[in-house]
PDB file of N, CA, C and O in Angstrom:
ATOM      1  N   UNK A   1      28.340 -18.139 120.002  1.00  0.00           N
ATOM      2  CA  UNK A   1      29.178 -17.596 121.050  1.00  0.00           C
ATOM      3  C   UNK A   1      30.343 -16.816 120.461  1.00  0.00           C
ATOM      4  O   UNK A   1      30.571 -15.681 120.879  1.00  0.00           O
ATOM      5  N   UNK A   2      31.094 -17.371 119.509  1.00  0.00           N
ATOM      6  CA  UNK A   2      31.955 -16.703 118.967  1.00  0.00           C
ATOM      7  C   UNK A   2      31.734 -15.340 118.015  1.00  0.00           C
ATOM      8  O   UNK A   2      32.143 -14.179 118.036  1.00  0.00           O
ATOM      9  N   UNK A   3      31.170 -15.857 117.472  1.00  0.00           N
ATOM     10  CA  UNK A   3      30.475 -14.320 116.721  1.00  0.00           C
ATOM     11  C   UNK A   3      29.853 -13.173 117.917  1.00  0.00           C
ATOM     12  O   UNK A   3      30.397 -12.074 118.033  1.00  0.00           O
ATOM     13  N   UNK A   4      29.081 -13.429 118.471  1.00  0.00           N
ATOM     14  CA  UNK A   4      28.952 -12.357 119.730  1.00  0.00           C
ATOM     15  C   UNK A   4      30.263 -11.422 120.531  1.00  0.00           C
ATOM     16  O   UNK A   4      30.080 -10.275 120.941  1.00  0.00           O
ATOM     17  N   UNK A   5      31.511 -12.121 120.644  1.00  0.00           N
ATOM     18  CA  UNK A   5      32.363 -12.350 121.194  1.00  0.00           C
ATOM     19  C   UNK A   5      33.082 -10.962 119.892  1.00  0.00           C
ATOM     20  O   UNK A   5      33.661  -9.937 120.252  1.00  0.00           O
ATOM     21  N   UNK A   6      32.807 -11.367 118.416  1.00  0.00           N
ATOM     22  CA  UNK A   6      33.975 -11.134 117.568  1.00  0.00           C
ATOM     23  C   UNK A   6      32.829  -9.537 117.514  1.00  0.00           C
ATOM     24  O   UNK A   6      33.445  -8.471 117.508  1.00  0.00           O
ATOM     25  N   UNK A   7      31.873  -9.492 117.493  1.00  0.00           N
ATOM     26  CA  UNK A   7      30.838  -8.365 117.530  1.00  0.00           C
ATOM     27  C   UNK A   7      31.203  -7.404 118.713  1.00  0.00           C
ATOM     28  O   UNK A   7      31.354  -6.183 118.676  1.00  0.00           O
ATOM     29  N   UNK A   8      31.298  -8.203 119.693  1.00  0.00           N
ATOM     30  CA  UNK A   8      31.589  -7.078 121.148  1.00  0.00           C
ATOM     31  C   UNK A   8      33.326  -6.479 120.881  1.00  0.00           C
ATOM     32  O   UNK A   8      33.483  -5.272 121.066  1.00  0.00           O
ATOM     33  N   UNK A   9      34.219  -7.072 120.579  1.00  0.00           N
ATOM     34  CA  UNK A   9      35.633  -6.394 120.187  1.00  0.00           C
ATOM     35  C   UNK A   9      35.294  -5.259 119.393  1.00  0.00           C
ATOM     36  O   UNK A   9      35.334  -4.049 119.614  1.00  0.00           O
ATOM     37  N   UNK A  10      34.844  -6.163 118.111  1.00  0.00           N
ATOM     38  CA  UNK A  10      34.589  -4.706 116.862  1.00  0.00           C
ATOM     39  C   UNK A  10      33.901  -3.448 117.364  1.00  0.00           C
ATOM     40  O   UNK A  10      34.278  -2.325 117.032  1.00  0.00           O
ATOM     41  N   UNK A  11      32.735  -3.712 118.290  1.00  0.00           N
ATOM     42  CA  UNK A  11      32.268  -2.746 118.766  1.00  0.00           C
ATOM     43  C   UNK A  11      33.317  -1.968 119.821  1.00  0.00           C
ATOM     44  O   UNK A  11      33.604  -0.773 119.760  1.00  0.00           O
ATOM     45  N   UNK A  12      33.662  -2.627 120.492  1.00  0.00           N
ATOM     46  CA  UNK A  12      34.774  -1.765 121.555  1.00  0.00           C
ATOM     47  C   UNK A  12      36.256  -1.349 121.063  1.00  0.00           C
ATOM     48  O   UNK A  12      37.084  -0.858 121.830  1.00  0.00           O
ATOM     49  N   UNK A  13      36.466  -1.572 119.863  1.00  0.00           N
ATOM     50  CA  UNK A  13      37.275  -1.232 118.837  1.00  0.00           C
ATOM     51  C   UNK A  13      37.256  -0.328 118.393  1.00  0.00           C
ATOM     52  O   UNK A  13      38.281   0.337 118.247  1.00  0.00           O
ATOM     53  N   UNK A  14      35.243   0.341 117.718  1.00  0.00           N
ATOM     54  CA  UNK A  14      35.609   1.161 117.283  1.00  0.00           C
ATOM     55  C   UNK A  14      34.948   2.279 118.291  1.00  0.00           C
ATOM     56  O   UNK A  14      34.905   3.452 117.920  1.00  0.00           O
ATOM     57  N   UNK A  15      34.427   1.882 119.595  1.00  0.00           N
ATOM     58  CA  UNK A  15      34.485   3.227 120.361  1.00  0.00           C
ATOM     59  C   UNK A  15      35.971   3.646 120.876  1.00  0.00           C
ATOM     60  O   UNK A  15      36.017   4.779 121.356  1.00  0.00           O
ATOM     61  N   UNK A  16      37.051   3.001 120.859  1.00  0.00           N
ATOM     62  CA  UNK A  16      38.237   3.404 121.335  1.00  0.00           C
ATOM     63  C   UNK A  16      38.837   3.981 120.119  1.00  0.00           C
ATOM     64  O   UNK A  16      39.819   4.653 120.434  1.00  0.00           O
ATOM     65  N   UNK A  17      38.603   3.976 118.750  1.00  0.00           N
ATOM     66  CA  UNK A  17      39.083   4.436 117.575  1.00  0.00           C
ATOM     67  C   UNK A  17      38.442   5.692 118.069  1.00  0.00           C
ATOM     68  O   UNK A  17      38.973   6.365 118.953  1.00  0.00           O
ATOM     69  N   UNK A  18      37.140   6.062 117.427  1.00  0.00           N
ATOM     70  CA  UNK A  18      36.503   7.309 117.775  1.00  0.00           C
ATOM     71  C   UNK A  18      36.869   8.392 118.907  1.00  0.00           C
ATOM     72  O   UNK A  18      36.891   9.622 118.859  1.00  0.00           O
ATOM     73  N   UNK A  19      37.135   7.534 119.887  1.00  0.00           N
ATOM     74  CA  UNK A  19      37.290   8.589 120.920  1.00  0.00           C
ATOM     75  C   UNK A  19      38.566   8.682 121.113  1.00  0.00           C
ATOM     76  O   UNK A  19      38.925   9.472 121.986  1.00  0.00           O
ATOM     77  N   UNK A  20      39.913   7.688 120.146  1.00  0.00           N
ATOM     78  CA  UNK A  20      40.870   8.434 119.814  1.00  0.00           C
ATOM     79  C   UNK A  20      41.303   9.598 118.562  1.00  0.00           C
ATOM     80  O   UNK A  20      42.308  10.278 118.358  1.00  0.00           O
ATOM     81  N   UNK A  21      40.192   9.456 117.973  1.00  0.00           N
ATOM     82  CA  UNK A  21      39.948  10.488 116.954  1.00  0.00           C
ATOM     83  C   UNK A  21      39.476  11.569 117.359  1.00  0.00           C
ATOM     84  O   UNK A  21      39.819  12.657 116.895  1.00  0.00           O
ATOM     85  N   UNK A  22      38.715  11.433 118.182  1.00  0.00           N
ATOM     86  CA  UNK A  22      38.055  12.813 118.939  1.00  0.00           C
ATOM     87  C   UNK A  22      39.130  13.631 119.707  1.00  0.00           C
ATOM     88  O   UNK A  22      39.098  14.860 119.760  1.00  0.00           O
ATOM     89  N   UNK A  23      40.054  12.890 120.280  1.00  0.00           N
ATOM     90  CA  UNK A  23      40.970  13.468 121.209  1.00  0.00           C
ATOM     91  C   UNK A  23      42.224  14.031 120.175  1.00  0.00           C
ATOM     92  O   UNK A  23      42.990  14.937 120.501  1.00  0.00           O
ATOM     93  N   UNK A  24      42.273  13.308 118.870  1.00  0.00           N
ATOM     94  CA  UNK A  24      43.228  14.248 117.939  1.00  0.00           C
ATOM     95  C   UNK A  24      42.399  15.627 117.480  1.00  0.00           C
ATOM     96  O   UNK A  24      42.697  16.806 117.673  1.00  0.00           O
ATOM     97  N   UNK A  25      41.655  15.247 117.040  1.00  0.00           N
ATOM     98  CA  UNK A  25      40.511  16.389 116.966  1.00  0.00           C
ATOM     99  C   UNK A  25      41.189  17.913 117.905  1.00  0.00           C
ATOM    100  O   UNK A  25      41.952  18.816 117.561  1.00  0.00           O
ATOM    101  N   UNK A  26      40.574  17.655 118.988  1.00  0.00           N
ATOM    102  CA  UNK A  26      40.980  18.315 120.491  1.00  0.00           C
ATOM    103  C   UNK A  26      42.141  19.110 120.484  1.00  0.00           C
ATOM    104  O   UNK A  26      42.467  20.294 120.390  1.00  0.00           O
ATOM    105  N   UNK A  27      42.619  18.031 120.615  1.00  0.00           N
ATOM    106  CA  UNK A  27      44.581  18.155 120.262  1.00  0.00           C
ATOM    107  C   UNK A  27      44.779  19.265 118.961  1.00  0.00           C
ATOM    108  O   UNK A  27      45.619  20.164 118.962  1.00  0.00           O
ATOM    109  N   UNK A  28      44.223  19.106 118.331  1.00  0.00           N
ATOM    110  CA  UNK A  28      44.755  19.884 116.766  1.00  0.00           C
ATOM    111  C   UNK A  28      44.317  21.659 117.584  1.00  0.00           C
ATOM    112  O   UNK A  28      45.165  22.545 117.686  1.00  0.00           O
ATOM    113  N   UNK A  29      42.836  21.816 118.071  1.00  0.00           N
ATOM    114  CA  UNK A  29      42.560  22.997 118.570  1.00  0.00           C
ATOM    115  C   UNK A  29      43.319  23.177 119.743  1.00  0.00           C
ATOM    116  O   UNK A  29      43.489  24.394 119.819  1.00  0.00           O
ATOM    117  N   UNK A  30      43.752  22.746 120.496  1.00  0.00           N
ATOM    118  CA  UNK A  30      44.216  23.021 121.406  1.00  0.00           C
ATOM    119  C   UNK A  30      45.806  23.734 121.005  1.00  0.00           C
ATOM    120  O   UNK A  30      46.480  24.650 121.477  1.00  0.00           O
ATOM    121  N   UNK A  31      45.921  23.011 120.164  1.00  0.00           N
ATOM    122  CA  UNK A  31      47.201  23.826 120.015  1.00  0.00           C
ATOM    123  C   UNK A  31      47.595  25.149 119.503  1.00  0.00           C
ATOM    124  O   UNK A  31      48.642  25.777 119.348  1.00  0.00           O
ATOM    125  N   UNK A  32      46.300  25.324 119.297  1.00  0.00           N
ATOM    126  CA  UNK A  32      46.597  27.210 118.612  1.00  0.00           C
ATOM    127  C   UNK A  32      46.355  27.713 120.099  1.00  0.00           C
ATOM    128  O   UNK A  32      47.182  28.587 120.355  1.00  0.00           O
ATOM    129  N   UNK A  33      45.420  27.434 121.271  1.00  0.00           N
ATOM    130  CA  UNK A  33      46.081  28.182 122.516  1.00  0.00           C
ATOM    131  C   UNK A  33      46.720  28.163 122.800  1.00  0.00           C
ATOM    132  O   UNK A  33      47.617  27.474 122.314  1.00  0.00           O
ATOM    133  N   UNK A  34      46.902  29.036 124.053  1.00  0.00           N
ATOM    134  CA  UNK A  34      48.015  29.407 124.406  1.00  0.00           C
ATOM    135  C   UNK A  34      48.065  28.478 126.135  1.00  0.00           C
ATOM    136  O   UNK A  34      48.968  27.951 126.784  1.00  0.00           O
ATOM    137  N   UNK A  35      47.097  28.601 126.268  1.00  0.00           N
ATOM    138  CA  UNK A  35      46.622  27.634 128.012  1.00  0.00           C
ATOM    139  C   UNK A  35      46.997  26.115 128.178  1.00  0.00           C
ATOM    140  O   UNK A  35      47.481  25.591 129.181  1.00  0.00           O
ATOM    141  N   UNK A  36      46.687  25.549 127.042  1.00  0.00           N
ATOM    142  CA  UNK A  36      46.199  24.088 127.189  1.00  0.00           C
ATOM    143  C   UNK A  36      47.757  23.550 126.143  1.00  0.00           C
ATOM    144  O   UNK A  36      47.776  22.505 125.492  1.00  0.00           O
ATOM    145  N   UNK A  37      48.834  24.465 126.209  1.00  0.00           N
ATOM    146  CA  UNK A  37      50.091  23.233 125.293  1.00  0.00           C
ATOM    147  C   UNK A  37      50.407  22.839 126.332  1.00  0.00           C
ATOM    148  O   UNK A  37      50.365  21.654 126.001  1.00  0.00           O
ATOM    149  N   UNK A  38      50.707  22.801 127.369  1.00  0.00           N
ATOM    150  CA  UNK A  38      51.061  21.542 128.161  1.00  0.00           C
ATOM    151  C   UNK A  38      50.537  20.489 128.388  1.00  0.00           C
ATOM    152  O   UNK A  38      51.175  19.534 128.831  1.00  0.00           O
ATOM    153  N   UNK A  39      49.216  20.449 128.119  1.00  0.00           N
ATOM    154  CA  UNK A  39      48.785  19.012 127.913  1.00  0.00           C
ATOM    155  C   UNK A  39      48.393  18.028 126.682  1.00  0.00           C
ATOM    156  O   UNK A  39      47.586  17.119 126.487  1.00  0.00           O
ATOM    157  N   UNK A  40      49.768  18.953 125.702  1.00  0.00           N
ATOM    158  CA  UNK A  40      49.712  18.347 124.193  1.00  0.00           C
ATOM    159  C   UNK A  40      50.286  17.055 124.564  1.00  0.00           C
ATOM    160  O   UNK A  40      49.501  16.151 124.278  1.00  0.00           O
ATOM    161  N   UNK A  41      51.228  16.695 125.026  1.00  0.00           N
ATOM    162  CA  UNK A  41      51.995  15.986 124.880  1.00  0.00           C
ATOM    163  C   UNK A  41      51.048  14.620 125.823  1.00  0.00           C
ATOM    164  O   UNK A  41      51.209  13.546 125.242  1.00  0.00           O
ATOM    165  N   UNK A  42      50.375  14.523 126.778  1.00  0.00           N
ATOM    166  CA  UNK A  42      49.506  13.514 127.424  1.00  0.00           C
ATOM    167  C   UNK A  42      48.495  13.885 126.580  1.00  0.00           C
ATOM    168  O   UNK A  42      49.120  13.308 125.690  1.00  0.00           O
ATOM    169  N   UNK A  43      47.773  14.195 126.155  1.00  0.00           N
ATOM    170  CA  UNK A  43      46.592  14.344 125.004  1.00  0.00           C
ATOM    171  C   UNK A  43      46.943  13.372 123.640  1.00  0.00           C
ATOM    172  O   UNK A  43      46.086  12.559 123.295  1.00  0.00           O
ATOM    173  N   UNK A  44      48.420  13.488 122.751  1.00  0.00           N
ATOM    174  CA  UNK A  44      48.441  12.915 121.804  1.00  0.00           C
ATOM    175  C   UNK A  44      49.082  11.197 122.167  1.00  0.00           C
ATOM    176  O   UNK A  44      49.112  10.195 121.452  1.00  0.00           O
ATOM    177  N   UNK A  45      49.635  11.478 123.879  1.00  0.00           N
ATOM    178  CA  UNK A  45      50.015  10.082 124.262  1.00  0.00           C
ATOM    179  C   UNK A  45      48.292   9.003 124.086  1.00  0.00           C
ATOM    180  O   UNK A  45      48.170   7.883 123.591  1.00  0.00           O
ATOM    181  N   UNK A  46      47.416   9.732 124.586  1.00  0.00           N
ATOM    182  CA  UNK A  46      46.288   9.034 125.184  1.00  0.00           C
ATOM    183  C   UNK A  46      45.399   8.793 123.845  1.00  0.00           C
ATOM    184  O   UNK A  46      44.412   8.062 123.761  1.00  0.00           O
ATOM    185  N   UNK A  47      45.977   9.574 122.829  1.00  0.00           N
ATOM    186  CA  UNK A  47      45.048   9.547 121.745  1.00  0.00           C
ATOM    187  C   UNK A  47      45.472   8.272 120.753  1.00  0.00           C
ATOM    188  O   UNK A  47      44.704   7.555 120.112  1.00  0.00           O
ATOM    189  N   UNK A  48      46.906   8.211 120.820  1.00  0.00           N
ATOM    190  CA  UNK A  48      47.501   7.347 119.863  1.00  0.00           C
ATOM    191  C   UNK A  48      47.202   6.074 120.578  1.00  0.00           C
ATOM    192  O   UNK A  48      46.964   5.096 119.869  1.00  0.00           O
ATOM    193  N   UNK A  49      47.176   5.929 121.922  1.00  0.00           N
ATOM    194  CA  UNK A  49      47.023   4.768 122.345  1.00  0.00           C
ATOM    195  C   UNK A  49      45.696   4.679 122.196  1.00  0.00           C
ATOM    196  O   UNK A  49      45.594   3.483 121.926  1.00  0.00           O
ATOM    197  N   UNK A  50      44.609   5.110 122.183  1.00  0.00           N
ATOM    198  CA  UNK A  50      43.171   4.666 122.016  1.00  0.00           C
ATOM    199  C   UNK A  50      43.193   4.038 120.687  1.00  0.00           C
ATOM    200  O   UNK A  50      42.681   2.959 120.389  1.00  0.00           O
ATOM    201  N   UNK A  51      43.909   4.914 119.851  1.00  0.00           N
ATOM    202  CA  UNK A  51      43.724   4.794 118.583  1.00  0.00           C
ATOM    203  C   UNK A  51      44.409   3.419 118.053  1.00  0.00           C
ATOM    204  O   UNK A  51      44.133   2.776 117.040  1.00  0.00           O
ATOM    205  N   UNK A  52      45.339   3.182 119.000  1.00  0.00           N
ATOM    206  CA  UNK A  52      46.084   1.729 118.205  1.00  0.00           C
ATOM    207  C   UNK A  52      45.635   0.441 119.175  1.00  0.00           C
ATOM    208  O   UNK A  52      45.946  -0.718 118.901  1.00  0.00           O
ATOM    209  N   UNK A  53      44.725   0.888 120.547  1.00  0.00           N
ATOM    210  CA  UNK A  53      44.003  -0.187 121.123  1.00  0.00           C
ATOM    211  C   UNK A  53      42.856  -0.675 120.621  1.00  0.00           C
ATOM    212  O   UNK A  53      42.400  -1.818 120.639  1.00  0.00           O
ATOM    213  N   UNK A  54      42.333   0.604 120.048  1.00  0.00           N
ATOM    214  CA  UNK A  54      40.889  -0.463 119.424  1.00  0.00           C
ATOM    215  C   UNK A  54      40.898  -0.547 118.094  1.00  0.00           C
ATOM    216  O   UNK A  54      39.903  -1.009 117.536  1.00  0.00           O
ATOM    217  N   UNK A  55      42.107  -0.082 117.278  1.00  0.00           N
ATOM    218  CA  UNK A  55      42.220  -1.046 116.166  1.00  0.00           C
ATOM    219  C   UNK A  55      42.833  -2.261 116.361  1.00  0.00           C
ATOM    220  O   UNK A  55      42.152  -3.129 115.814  1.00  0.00           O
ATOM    221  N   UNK A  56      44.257  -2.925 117.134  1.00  0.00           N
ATOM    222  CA  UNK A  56      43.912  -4.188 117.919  1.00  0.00           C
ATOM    223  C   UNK A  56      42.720  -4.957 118.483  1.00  0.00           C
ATOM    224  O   UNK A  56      42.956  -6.159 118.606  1.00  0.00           O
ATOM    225  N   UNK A  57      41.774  -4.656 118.772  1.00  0.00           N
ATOM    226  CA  UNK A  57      40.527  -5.295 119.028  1.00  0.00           C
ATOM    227  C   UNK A  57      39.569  -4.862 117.980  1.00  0.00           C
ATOM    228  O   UNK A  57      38.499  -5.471 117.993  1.00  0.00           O
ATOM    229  N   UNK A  58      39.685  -4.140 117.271  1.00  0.00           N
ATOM    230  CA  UNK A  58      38.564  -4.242 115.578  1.00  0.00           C
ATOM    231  C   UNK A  58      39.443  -5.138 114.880  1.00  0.00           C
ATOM    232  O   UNK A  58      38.924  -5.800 113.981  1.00  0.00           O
ATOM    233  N   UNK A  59      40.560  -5.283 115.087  1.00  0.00           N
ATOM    234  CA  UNK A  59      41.544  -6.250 114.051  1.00  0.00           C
ATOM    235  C   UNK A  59      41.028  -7.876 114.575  1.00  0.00           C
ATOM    236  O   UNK A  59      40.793  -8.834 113.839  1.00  0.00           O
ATOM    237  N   UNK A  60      40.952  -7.823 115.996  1.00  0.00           N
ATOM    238  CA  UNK A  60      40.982  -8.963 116.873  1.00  0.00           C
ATOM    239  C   UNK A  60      39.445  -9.410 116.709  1.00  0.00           C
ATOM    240  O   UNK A  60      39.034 -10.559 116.870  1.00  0.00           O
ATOM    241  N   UNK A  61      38.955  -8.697 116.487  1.00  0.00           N
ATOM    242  CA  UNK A  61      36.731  -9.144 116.135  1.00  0.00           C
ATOM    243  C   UNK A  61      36.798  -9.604 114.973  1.00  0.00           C
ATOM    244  O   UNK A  61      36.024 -10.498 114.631  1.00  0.00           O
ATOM    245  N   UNK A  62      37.683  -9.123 114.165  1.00  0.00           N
ATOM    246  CA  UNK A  62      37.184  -9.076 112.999  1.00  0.00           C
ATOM    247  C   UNK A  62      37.827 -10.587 112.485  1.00  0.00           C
ATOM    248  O   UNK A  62      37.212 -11.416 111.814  1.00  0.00           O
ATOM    249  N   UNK A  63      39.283 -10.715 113.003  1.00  0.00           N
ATOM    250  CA  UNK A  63      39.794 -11.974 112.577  1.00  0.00           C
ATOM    251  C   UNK A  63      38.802 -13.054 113.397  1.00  0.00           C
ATOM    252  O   UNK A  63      38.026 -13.817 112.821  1.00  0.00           O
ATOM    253  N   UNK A  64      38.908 -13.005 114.283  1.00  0.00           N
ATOM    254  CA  UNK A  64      37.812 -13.716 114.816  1.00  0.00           C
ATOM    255  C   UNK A  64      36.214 -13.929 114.475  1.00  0.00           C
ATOM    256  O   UNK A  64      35.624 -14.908 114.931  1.00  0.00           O
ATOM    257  N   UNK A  65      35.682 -13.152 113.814  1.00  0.00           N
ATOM    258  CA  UNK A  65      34.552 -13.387 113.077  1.00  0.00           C
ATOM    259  C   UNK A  65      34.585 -14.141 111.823  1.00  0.00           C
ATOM    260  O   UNK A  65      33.718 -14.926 111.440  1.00  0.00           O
ATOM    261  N   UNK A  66      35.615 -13.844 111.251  1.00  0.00           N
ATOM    262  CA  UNK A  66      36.309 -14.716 110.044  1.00  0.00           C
ATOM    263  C   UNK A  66      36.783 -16.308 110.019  1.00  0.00           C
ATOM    264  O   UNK A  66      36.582 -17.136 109.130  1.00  0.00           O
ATOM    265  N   UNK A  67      37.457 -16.462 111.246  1.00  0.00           N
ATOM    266  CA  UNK A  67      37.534 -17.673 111.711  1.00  0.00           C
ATOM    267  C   UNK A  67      36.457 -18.653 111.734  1.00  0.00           C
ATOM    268  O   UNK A  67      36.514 -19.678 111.055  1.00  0.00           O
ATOM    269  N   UNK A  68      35.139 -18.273 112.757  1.00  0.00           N
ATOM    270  CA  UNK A  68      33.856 -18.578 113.132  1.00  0.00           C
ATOM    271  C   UNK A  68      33.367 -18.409 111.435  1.00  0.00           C
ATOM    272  O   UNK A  68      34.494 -18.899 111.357  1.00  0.00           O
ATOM    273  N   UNK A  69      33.060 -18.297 110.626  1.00  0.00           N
ATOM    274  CA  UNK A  69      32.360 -17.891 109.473  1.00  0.00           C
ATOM    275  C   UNK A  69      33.119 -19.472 108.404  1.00  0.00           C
ATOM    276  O   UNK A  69      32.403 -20.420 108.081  1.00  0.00           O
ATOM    277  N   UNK A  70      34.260 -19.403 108.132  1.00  0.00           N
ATOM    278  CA  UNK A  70      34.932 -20.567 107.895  1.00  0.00           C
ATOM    279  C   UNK A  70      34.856 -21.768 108.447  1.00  0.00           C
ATOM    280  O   UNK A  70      34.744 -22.681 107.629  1.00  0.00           O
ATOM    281  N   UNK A  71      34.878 -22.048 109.479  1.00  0.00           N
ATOM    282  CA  UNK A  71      35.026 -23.064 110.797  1.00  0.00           C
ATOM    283  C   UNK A  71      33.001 -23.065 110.300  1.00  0.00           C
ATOM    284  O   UNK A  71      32.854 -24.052 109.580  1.00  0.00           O
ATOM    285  N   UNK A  72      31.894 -22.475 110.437  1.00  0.00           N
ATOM    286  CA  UNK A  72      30.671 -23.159 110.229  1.00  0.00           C
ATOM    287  C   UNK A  72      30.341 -23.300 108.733  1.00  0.00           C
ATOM    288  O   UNK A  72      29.378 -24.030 108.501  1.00  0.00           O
ATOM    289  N   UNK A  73      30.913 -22.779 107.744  1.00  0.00           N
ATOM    290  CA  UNK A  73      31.164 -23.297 106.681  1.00  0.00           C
ATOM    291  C   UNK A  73      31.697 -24.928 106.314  1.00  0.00           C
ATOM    292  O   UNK A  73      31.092 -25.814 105.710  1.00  0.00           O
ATOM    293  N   UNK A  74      32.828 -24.933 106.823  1.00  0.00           N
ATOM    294  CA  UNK A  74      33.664 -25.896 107.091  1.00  0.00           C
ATOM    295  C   UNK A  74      32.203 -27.354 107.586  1.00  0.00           C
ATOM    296  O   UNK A  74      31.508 -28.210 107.039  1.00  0.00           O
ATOM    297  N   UNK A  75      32.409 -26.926 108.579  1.00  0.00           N
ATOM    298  CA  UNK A  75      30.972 -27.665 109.104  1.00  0.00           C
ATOM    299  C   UNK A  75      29.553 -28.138 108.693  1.00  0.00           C
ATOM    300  O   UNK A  75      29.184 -29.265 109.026  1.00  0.00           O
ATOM    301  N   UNK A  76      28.797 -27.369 108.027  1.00  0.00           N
ATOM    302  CA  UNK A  76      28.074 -27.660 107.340  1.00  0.00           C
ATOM    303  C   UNK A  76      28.328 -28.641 105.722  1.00  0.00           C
ATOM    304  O   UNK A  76      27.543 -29.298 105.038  1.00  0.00           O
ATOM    305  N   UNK A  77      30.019 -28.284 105.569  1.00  0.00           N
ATOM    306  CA  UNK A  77      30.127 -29.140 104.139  1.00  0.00           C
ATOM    307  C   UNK A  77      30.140 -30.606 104.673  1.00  0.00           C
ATOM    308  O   UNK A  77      29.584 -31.548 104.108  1.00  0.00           O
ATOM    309  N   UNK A  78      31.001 -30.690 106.088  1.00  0.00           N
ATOM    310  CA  UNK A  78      31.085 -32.630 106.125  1.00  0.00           C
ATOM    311  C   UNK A  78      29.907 -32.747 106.535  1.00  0.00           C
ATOM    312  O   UNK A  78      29.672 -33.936 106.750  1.00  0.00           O
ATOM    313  N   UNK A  79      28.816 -31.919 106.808  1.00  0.00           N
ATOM    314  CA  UNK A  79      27.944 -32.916 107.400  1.00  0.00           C
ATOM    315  C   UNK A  79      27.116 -32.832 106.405  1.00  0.00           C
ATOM    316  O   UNK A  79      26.111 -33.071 107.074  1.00  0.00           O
ATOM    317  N   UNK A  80      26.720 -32.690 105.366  1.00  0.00           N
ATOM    318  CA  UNK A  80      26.103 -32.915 103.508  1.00  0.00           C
ATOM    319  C   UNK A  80      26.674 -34.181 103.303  1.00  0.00           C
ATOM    320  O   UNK A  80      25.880 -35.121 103.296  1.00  0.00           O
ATOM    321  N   UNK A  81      28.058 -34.466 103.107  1.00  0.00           N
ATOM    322  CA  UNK A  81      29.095 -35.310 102.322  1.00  0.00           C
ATOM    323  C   UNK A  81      28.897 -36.306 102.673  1.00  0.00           C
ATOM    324  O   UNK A  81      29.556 -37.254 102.247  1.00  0.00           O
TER     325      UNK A  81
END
């Protein structure tokens, strides 16, 4: 359960990374027009926040997969001993 759990963050981690990378991407062309600078400023808002939400939840899978990995480690030694 937990590992599934720490798998689905990482995964939704790094589609919110990507598609805040994509939107800097965007952002970088957009700014040599001349049409689209007014929506620099909500473009790099929406980008930085993708970008620092799903590294919070790739951070949050990942510690959490680590946990679960230790914790059945852990487990398997007392029950040998």
């Amino acid at each position: 359960m937990r590992s599934g759990l720490a798998a689905g963050l990482m995964g939704i981690g790094g589609i919110f990374m990507s598609f805040g990378a994509v939107i800097v991407v965007l952002a970088l062309f957009a700014r040599q027009g001349g049409e689209t600078r007014q929506q620099l400023p909500a473009m790099t808002t929406l980008a930085m926040g993708a970008l620092v939400g799903g590294a919070v939840l790739f951070g949050a899978g990942y510690l959490l997969g680590r946990v679960g990995r230790n914790s059945d480690q852990s487990d398997g030694d007392r029950s040998t001993a």
